[in-house]
Phi, psi and omega in degrees: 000126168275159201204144182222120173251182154227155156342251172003329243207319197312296195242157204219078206261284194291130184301340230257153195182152164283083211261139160228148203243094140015323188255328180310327191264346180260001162298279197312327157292350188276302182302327169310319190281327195268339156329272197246091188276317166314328211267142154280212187208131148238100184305134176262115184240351181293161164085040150092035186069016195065045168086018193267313175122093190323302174307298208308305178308331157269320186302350177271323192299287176354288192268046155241324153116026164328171182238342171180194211222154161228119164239180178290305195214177183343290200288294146006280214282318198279015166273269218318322211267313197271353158308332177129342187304136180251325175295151187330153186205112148284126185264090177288315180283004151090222210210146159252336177246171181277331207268023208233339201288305185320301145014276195301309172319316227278294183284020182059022197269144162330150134210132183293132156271116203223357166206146172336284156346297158308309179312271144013242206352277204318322206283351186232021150287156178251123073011096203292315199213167175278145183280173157252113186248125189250121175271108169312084183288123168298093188261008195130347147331305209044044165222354162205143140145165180306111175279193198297311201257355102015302189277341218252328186292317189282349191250299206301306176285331171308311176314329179288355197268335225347318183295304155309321174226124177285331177217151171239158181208170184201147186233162162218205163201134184279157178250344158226069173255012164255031173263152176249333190264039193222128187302341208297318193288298167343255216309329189277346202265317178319310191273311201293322195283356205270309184306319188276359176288292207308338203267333171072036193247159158283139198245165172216145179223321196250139190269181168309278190359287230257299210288329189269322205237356183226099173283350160340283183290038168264352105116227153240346168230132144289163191215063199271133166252255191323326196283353169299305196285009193067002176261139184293132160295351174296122162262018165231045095299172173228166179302322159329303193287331180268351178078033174243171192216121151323119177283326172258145163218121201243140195220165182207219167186153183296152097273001142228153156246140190172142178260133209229146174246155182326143170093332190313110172314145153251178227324238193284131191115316190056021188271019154229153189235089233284154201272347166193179174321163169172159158294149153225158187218133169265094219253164193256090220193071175222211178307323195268001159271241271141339177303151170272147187304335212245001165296111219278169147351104176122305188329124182264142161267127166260158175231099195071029189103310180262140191300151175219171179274141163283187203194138168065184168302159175244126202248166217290325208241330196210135158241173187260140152230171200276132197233042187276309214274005179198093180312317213257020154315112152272180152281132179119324197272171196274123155304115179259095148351296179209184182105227200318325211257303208235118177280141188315332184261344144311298151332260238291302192286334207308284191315009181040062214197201194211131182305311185342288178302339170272295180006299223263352193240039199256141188262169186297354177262023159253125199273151167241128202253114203268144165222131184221110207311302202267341173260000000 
């Protein structure tokens, strides 16, 4: 097994961490390929990787042979660039200032155009080289992008520019393609091929949605996120179920054990109460890694591998879990939050919430530790 440390990472005192496994995310790219075998890929990495750790993660993508990289913005993309990344890296929200744009040329970077305004910008900007430009079409999102005849004004001047833009590419984004029964992705996808045939440009339409459940939208690029990260876009799966394996796991370890008798209130609240003596174990876990605060009573925990429930509120540093079903618990032993054992998407609905959003929010003072099975 390889291990990746960082300096920072060297001593590691408080148990609570992060494993993140390298062959796990590159199974879940093998499903993409088996997916879309034809489409190329531009892997979505924004947001720190959905919270996985942007570099380790593109650099597995790269030498996995990715067709290009997705970040949000500027600052994304030149962290991955002075890192070494070499392959195309895509802007999904485009540039917010024009001064930014020499920038974008300067490092070869994609940018999406998604207003008018952008467009404008790109044709009377000065420039060392021309960009690669993907124009982003409203098909029903409504939430970036280009309407139709917006789009057909934006094609006629770019094409004309040649000394500014070098490639046209063209996108839309579905808005329920994780619905499987809702006709709406059919219709977005249907209005996208009908506006873009006359242009003969390549195109991209499909999220994890798209890629597992509407081969409508597979296009000539896929565009996969959450589904790298091993979570289903589905809310009636698990990832397990889509044939994906967590890339993460997030763990921790009891650091108490203490026996409590029926009727005790536990923590802030007192809002769980015990239903007769029993152990509780306290794990070094709380709201301020990135677990969620509002994850209810029931939220399954493993404790050595088995499931047990939390209990009571989860507090900023720690949660309780109910150790009935597992007497012989010491302090020390290991906790999994989510991963292999307890899925990310199981957690995320308890929490009345989306796996994406805890992913992304698990904080920097949980070190992350890369493993890699196969290498």
């Amino acid at each position: 097994m390889q291990q990746t440390h960082t300096k920072q990472r060297a001593i590691r005192f408080r148990p609570a961490h992060a494993l993140i496994d390298l062959s796990a995310l590159r199974h879940n790219l093998r499903v993409v390929r088996r997916r879309a075998p034809q489409q190329r890929i531009m892997a979505v990495v924004k947001a720190n990787a959905y919270g996985h750790g942007s570099l380790e993660v593109a650099q597995c993508l790269e030498r996995a042979g990715v067709d290009a990289l997705a970040v949000a913005c500027l600052e994304e993309a030149l962290s991955l660039r002075e890192a070494g990344i070499q392959c195309p890296i895509v802007l999904l929200e485009g540039f917010f200032h024009p001064d930014e744009l020499p920038l974008i040329a300067q490092q070869a970077l994609h940018v999406v155009l998604h207003t008018p305004q952008q467009v404008d910008a790109v044709l009377n900007c000065y420039i060392s080289q021309p960009l690669s430009v993907w124009l982003k079409l409203d098909t029903g999102m409504h939430r970036l992008g280009l309407s139709a005849e917006e789009f057909h004004r934006a094609w006629q001047h770019l094409q004309a520019c040649p000394e500014n833009v070098q490639q046209i590419r063209l996108m839309t984004h579905l808005a329920c393609a994780d619905e499987r029964d809702n006709g709406f992705t059919q219709q977005q996808c249907q209005l996208f091929y009908q506006w873009v045939k006359p242009f003969n440009l390549e195109c991209s339409i499909a999220n994890s949605a798209g890629v597992l459940a509407w081969p409508i939208s597979h296009a000539d690029w896929v565009r996969p996120g959450i589904m790298l990260y091993g979570s289903s876009p589905f809310n009636d799966t698990l990832g397990a179920q889509e044939h994906l394996k967590p890339v993460m796991q997030l763990r921790s370890a009891l650091i108490s054990i203490k026996s409590y008798s029926a009727g005790e209130g536990l923590g802030y609240g007192a809002t769980w109460r015990c239903p007769e003596d029993m152990p509780v174990g306290m794990v070094a876990m709380g709201y301020a890694d990135g677990y969620p605060r509002h994850a209810p009573s029931g939220t399954p925990v493993a404790v050595n591998g088995q499931i047990v429930p939390l209990i009571g509120r989860v507090s900023m540093d720690m949660l309780a879990v109910d150790l009935r079903q597992q007497p012989q618990a010491q302090i020390g032993d290991v906790v999994e939050l989510w991963g292999g054992t307890v899925p990310v998407d199981t957690v995320a609905r308890q929490a009345q919430t989306i796996a994406y959003e805890l992913l992304s929010q698990v904080t920097q003072r949980v070190p992350r530790y890369v493993v890699d099975e196969e290498g």
